[in-house]
C-alpha positions in Angstrom: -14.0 16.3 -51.3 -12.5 15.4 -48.0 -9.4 13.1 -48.3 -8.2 10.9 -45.0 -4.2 11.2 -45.7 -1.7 9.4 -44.6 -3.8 5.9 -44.4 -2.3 2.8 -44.8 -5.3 0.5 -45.5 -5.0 -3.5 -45.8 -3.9 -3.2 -49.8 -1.1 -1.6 -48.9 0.5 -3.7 -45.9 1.8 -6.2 -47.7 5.0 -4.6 -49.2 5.6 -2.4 -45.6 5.3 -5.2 -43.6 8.2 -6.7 -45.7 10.0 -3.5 -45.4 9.4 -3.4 -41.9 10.8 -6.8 -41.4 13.9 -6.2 -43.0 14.2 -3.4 -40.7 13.8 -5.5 -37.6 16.5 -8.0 -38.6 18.6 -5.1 -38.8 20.3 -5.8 -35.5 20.7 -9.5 -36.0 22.2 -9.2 -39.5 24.7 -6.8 -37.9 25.2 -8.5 -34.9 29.0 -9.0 -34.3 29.1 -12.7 -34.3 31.3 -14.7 -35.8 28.9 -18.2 -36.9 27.4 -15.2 -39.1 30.0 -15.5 -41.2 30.1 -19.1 -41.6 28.5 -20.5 -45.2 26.2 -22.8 -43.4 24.4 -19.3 -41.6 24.5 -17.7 -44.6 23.0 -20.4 -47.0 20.1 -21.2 -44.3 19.6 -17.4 -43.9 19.3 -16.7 -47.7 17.2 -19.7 -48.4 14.5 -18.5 -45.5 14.6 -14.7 -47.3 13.8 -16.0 -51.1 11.4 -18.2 -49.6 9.8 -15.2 -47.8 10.0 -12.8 -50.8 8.4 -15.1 -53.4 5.5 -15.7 -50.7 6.0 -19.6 -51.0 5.1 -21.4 -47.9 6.1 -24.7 -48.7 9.6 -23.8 -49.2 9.4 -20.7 -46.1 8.6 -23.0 -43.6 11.0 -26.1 -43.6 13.7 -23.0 -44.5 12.1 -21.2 -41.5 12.5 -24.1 -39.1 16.2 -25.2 -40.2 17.1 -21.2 -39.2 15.4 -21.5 -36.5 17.3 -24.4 -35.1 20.7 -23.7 -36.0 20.2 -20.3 -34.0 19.2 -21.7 -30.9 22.6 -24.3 -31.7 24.6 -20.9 -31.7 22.6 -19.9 -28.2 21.3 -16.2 -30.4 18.2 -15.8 -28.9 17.7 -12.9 -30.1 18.3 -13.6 -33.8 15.9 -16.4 -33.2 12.9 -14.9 -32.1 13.7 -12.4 -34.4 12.9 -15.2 -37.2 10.0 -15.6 -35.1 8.6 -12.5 -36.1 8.8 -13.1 -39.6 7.2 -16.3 -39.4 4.3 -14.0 -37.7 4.8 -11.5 -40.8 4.9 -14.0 -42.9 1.4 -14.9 -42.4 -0.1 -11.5 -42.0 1.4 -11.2 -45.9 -1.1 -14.3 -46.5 -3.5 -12.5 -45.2 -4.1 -15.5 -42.3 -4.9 -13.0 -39.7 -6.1 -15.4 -37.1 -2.9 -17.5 -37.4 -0.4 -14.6 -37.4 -2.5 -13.1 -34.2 -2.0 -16.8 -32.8 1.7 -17.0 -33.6 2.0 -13.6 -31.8 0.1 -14.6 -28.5 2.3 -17.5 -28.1 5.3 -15.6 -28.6 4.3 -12.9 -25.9 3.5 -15.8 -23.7 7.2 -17.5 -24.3 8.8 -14.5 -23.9 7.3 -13.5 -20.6 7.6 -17.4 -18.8 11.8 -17.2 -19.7 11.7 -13.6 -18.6 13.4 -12.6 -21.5 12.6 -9.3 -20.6 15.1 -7.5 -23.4 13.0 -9.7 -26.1 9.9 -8.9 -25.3 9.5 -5.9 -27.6 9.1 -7.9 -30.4 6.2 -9.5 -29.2 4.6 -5.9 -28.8 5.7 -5.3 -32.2 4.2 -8.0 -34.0 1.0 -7.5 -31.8 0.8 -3.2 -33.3 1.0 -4.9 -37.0 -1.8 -6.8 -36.2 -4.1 -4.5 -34.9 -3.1 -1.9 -37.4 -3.9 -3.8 -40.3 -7.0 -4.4 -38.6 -8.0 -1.5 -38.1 -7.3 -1.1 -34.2 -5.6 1.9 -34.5 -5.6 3.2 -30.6 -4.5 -0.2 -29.8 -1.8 -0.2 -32.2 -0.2 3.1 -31.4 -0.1 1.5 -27.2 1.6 -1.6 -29.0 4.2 0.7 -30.4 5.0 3.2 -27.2 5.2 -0.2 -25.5 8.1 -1.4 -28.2 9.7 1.9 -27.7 9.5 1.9 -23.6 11.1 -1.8 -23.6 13.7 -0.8 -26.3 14.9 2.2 -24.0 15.2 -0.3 -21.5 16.9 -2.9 -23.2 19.5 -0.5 -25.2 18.2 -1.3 -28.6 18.6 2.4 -29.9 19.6 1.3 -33.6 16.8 -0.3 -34.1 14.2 2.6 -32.3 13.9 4.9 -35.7 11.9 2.5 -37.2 9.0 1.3 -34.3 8.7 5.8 -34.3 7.5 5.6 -38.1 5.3 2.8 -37.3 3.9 5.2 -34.9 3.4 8.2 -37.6 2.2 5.4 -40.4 -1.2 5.1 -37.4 -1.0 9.1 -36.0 -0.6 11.3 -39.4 -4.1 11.0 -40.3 -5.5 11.5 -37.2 -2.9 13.9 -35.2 -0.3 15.2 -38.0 1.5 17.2 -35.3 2.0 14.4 -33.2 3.3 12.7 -36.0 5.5 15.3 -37.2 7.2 15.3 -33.0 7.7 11.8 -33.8 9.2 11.8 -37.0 11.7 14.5 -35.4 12.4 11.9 -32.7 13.0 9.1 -35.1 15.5 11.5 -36.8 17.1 12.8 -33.5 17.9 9.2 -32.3 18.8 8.0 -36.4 21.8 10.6 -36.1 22.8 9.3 -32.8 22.7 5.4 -33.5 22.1 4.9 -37.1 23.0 7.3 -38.9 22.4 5.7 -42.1 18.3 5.4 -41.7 18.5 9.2 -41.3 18.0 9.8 -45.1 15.0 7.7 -45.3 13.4 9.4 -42.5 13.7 12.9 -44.1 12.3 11.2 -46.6 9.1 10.3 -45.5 9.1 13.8 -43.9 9.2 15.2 -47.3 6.2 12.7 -48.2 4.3 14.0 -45.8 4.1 17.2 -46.7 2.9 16.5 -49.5 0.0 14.7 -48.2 -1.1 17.8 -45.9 -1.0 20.3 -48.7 1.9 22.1 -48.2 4.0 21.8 -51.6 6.8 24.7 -50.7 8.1 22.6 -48.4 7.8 19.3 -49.7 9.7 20.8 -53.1 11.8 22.1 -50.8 12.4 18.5 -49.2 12.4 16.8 -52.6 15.8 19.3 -53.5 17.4 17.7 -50.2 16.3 14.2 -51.8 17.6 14.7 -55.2 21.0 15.8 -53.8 21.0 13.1 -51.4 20.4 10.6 -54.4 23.3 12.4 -56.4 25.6 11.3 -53.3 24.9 7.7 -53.6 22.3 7.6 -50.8 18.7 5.5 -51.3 14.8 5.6 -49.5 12.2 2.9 -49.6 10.5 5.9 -50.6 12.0 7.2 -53.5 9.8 6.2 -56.1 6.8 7.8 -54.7 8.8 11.2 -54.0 9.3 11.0 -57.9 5.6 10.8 -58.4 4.6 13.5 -56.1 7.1 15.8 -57.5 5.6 14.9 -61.0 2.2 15.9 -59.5 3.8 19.3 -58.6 4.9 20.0 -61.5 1.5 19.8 -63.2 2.1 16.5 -64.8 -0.9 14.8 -63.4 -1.2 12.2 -66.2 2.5 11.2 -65.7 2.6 11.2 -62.1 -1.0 8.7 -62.0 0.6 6.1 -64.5 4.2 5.9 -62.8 1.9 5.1 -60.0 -0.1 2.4 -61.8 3.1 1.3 -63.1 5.3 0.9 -59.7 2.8 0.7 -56.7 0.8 -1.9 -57.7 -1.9 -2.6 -54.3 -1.0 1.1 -53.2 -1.5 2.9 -56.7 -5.5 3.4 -55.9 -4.6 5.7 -52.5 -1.5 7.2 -54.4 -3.8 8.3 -57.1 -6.6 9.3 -54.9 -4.5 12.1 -53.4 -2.9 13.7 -56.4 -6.0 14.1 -58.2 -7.5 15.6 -54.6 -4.6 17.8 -54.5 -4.7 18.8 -58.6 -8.3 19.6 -58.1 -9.8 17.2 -60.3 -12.9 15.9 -58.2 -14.4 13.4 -60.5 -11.0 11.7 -61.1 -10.5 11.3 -57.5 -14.0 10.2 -56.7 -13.3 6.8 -59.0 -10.2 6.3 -57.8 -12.1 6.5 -54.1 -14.5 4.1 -55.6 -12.0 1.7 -56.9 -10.0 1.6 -53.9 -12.8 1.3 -51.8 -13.4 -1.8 -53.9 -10.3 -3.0 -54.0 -9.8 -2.7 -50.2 -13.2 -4.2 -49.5 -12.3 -7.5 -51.5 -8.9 -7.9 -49.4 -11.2 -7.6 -46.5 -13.5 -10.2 -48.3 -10.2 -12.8 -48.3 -9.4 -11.9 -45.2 -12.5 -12.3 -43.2 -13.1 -16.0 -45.3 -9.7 -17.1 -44.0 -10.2 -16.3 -40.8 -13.8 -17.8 -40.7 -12.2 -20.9 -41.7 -9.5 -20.6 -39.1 -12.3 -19.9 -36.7 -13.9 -23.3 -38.0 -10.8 -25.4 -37.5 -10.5 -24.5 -34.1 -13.9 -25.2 -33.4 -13.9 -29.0 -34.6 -10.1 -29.3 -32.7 -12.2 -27.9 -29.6 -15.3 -30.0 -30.1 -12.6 -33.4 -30.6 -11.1 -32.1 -27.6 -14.3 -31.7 -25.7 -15.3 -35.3 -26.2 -12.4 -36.5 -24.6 -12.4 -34.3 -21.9 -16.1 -35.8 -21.4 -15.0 -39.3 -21.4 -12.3 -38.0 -18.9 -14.9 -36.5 -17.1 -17.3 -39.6 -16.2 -13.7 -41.5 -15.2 -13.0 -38.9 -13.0 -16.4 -38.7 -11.7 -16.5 -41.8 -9.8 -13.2 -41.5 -8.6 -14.6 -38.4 -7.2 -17.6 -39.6 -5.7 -15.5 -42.5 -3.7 -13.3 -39.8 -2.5 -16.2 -37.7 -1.3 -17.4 -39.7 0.9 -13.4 -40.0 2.7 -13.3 -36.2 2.3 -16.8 -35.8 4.4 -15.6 -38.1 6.4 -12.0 -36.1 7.4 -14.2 -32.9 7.3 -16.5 -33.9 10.2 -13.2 -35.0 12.0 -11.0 -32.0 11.1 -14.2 -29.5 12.3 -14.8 -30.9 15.3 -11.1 -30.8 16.0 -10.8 -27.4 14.9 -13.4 -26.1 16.9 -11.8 -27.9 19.9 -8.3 -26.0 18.9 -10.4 -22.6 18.4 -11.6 -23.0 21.5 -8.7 -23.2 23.5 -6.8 -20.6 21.3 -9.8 -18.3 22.2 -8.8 -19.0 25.9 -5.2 -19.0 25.8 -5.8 -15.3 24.4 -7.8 -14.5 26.9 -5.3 -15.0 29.2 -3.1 -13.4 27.4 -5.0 -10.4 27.2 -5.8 -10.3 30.5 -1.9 -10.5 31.6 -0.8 -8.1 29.5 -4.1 -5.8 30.4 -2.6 -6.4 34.0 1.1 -5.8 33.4 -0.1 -2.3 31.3 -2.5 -1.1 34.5 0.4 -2.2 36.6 3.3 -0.1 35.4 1.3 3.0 34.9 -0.5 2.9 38.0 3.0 2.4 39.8 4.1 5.9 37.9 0.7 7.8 37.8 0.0 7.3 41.4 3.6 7.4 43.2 4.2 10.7 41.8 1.3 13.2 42.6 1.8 11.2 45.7 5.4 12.1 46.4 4.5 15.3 45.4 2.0 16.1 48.0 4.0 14.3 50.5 7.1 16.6 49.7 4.8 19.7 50.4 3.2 18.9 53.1 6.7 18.3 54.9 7.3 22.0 54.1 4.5 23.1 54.8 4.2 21.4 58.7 7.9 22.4 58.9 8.2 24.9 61.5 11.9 25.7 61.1 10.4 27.0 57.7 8.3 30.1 57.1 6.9 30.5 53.9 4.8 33.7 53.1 1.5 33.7 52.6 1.7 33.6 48.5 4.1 31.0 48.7 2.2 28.5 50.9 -1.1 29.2 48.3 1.0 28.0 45.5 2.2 24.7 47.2 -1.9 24.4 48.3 -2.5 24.5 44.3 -0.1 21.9 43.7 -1.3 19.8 46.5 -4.6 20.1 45.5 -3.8 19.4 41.3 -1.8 16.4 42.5 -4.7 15.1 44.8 -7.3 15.9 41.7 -5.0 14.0 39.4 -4.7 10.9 41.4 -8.6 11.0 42.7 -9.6 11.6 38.5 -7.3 8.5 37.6 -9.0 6.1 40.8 -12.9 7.8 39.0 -11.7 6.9 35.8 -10.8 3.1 36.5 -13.8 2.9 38.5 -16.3 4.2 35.9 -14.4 1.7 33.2 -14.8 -0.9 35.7 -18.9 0.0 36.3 -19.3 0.7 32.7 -18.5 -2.7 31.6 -20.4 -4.4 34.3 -23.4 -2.6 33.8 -26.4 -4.3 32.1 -28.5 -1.1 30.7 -27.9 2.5 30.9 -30.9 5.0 32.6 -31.5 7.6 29.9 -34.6 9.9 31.2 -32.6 13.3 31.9 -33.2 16.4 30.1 -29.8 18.0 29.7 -29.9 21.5 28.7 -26.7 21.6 26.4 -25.4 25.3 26.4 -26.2 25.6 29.8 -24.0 22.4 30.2 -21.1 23.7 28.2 -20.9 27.2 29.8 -21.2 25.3 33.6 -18.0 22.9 32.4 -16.2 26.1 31.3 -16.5 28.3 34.3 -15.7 25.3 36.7 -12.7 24.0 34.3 -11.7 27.3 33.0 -9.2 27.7 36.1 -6.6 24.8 35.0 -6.1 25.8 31.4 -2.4 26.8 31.2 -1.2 30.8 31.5 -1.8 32.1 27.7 -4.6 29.8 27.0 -8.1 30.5 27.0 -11.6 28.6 27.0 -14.5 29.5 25.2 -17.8 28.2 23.9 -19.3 28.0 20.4 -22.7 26.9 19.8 -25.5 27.4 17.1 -28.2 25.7 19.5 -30.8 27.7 21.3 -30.3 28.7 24.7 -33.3 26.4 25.8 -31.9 23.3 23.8 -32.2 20.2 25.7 -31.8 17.0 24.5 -33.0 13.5 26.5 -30.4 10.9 28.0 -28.0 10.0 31.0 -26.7 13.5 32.3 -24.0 12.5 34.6 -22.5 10.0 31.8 -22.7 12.7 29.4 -21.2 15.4 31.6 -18.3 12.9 32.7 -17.4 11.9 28.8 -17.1 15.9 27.9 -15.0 16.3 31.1 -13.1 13.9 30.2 -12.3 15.3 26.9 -12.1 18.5 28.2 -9.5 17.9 31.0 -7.5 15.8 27.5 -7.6 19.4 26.0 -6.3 21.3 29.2 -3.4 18.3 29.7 -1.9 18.8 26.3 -2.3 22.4 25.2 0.1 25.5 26.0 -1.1 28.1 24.6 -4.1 29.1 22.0 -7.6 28.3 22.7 -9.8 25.4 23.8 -13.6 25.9 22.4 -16.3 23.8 23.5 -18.6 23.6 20.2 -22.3 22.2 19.9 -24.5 21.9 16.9 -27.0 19.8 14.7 -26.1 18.4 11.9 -28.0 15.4 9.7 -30.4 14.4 12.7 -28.1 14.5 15.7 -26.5 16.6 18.1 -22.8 17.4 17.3 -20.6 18.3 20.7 -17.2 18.9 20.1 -13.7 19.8 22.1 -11.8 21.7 20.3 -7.7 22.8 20.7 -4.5 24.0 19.7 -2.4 21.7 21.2 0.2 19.1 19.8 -2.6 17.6 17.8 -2.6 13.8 17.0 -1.3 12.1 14.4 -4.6 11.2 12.0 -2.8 7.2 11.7 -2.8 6.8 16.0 -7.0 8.1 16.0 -8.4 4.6 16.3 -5.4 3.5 18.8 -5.8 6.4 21.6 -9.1 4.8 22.3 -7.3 1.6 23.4 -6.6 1.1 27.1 -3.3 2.5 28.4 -2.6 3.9 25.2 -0.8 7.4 25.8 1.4 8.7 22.8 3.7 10.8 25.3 4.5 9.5 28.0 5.5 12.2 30.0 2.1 13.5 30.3 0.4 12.2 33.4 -2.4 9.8 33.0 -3.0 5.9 33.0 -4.4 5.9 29.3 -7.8 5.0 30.4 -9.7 8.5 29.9 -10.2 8.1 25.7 -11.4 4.3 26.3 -14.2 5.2 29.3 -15.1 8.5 26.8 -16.0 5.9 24.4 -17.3 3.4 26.3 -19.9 5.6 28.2 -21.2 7.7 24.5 -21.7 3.9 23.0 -24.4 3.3 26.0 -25.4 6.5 25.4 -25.8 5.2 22.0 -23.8 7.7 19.9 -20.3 7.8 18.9 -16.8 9.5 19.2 -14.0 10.2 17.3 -11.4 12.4 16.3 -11.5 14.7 13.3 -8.5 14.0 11.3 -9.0 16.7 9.0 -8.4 19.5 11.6 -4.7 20.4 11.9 -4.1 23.2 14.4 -4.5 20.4 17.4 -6.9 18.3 18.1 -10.9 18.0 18.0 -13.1 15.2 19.1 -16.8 15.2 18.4 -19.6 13.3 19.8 -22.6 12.5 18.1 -25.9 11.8 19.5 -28.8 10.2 18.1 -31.8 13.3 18.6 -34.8 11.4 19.1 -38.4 13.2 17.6 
């Protein structure tokens, strides 16, 4: 016979939710405040408890609201939402479910509009009662880490010890170890704030070994109790430690009436578990039965009162619903008159807005176009004066007759003349072919462009320029006689352009010229070592005059023109942010079958 231990079902709620509100007043009742002292506090506060012990809610309430008032007089807010809470417990100990789950919501909500951020574990609290006693048990145990969380916060460690066994009341059955970590917690912060809850939690340590089987150690717990007990010291627990203990000992008889006798709701579960534990199946099987049917009857009360909760707010909702209708037709032809004044201020307010949008659209235009200007402007005036300069420079040396360079010496200034002229005639082809490629109305695609032998004709004629310690190679898994159909010379000048990019900005390593297929379209890549690009600037450096380092020669306008010319080519181009060592741009073409 399988036993669930460690359950608290409805039956038993009653008397631990009244031990468990004791425990939360704890800090208010030993709050250092002197109108605690006064007679007046004291009779309204012992008038709301006998009214809450005896279960008598004509006398609970009024007592209930006088508290309540004279605490917010005093300015405790916390001693008066913690009566707040027991208002909620109070009706969870009637059994009106649906009220105290009310009650709780509207706390939460109070709580959270004043902010009163150090508060708002109690509204967690009450919220983990609820949905343990009904059953929410996942639910409840997030209630309670969230009590614990805004406790930390707040300070409240005193009070902590007590929200942890809530926590091991919902987790022993189903995770006894995690239950166990968190009675060791309760215990470890008990010594360190209140030491005098310590006791009570070995205690319930003891108890549940007891409930897992493992009698050495619970005998061995119930010697710490008994000593404990011989040194003054009490536990809400005590009397069942006494029955287990009889249960031990072999006294099964004994141990089942002091249970009858003492536990009243709880005795059925009590009694369940010792004669599981003694062995004696049948025994325990009409005990199961009996609390079964016990538990079941509770639920029977509890499910009627809500249901007539349930009812109530329907006919308050269907009272409220007429007048809202009544409301309703008012407002209606209030509405209709406006409607026609809103159309009215519509039809004026679009046709002015599409005036304003208008002229915004033109005034950022112009804007554009200034600042499109100013941009082209500035690095033209750098770009253009300095190859110039340099080639200027040279040639003074070189028609210099005073000076005689030698032969290797005047083929090095020829390179630089020529670089600097190639540089300056590749920024003028570049504006140019922006310039065209805008204005151009269709794009002639009838070439048959053989792609490797493409690649390997770019990378003999721009293998030259790659810096010393660099090389160029070419990577392809097409065949040699792979062709594909569209505008060669646009193609060719896009890869060139990403090609001479490649040269520009790497030192040493490699620059690979890669083609492929992949998903129905022709893959061509440019592929290097360099500086790389940072993966947020890969949409930017397609803008025009966009140039991340500025010491680099170039206008900015060879990334834009790239793109421009593979979108009339109808494909697209970007960079790969995922590859690190540099940079690598790939085209992709559209294969057509």
């Amino acid at each position: 016979m399988h036993h669930r231990t460690n359950t608290i079902n409805p039956i038993g709620m009653k008397r631990l939710i009244l031990i468990l509100t004791l425990l939360a007043g704890y800090i208010t009742i030993n709050a250092a405040d002197d109108y605690k002292q006064s007679a007046e506090y004291l009779a309204l506060r012992d008038s709301m408890r006998n009214a809450f012990n005896s279960g008598d809610s004509a006398r609970f309430f009024p007592a209930l609201k006088n508290l309540e008032d004279y605490l917010l007089e005093q300015g405790d807010l916390h001693a008066y939402y913690t009566q707040r809470c027991n208002e909620i417990v109070f009706q969870m100990n009637r059994r009106r479910i649906f009220e105290a789950y009310k009650r709780a919501r509207e706390l939460s909500k109070e709580l959270t509009e004043k902010k009163l951020d150090k508060e708002r574990y109690m509204a967690y609290n009450m919220l983990g009662h609820l949905n343990r006693y009904c059953g929410n048990r996942e639910t409840a145990k997030e209630n309670f880490r969230q009590v614990i969380r805004l406790m930390e916060e707040a300070g409240y460690y005193e009070s902590m010890p007590p929200i942890y066994m809530n926590l091991v009341n919902v987790s022993l059955s189903d995770d006894p170890d995690e239950a166990q970590r968190m009675l060791g917690k309760a215990k470890e912060i008990a010594e360190k704030y209140s030491p005098e809850r310590v006791f009570d939690i070995e205690t319930r340590q003891t108890l549940s070994y007891f409930n897992r089987g493992d009698i050495p150690r619970f005998l061995e717990g119930y010697k710490k109790y008994r000593e404990g007990v011989a040194e003054g010291k009490t536990s809400v627990h005590g009397r069942l430690m006494d029955i287990y203990y009889e249960a031990t000992q072999g006294n099964i008889d004994k141990a089942v009436a002091m249970a009858q006798e003492s536990l009243g709701e709880e005795a059925h579960e009590v009694i369940t578990l010792i004669y599981e534990r003694a062995g004696r199946w049948h025994e325990a099987y009409e005990s199961m039965k009996k609390q079964t049917t016990a538990s079941d009857s509770v639920n029977n009360v509890i499910l009627s009162n809500s249901m007539q909760e349930f009812r109530d707010e329907l006919l308050v909702y269907d009272i409220e619903r007429e007048a809202a209708h009544q409301r309703t037709v008012t407002m209606a032809v209030i509405i209709v008159l406006l409607l026609l004044l809103i159309l009215a201020l519509v039809y004026i307010t679009y046709t002015r807005y599409r005036y304003m949008k208008e002229l915004k659209k033109a005034y950022e235009h112009a804007l554009e176009s200034d600042k499109l200007k100013d941009a082209f402007i500035r690095n033209m005036s750098h770009e253009v004066r300095t190859p110039l300069n340099i080639i200027a420079g040279f040639a003074q040396v070189l028609a210099d007759p005073d000076l005689s360079p030698d032969a290797e010496k005047r083929k090095e200034m020829a390179q630089v003349i020529q670089k600097n002229n190639y540089l300056i005639t590749s920024q003028i082809d570049e504006m140019i072919e922006l310039a065209l490629n805008e204005s151009a109305a269709d794009t002639k695609i009838g070439d048959s462009v053989g792609i490797n032998d493409l690649l390997h004709k770019l990378l003999k004629e721009k293998g030259k320029y790659v810096s010393k310690g660099v090389t160029m190679n070419v990577s392809t898994t097409l065949a040699d006689d792979y062709a594909i159909t569209t505008n060669g010379e646009m193609l060719r000048r896009a890869i060139v352009t990403l090609i001479d990019n490649a040269i520009k900005y790497t030192t040493k390593g490699t620059i690979t010229l890669g083609a492929a297929v992949s998903d129905g379209q022709l893959a061509l890549s440019v592929e290097d070592t360099g500086c790389g690009i940072p993966s947020e600037e890969a949409e930017r450096i397609f803008e025009r005059f966009v140039k991340l380092d500025n010491f680099k020669e170039g206008i900015g306008l060879g990334l834009p023109l790239c793109r421009k010319i593979i979108t009339r080519l109808g494909g697209t181009i970007s960079l790969d942010t995922s590859y690190k060592e540099g940079a690598r741009f790939v085209i992709k073409l559209k294969i057509e079958n």
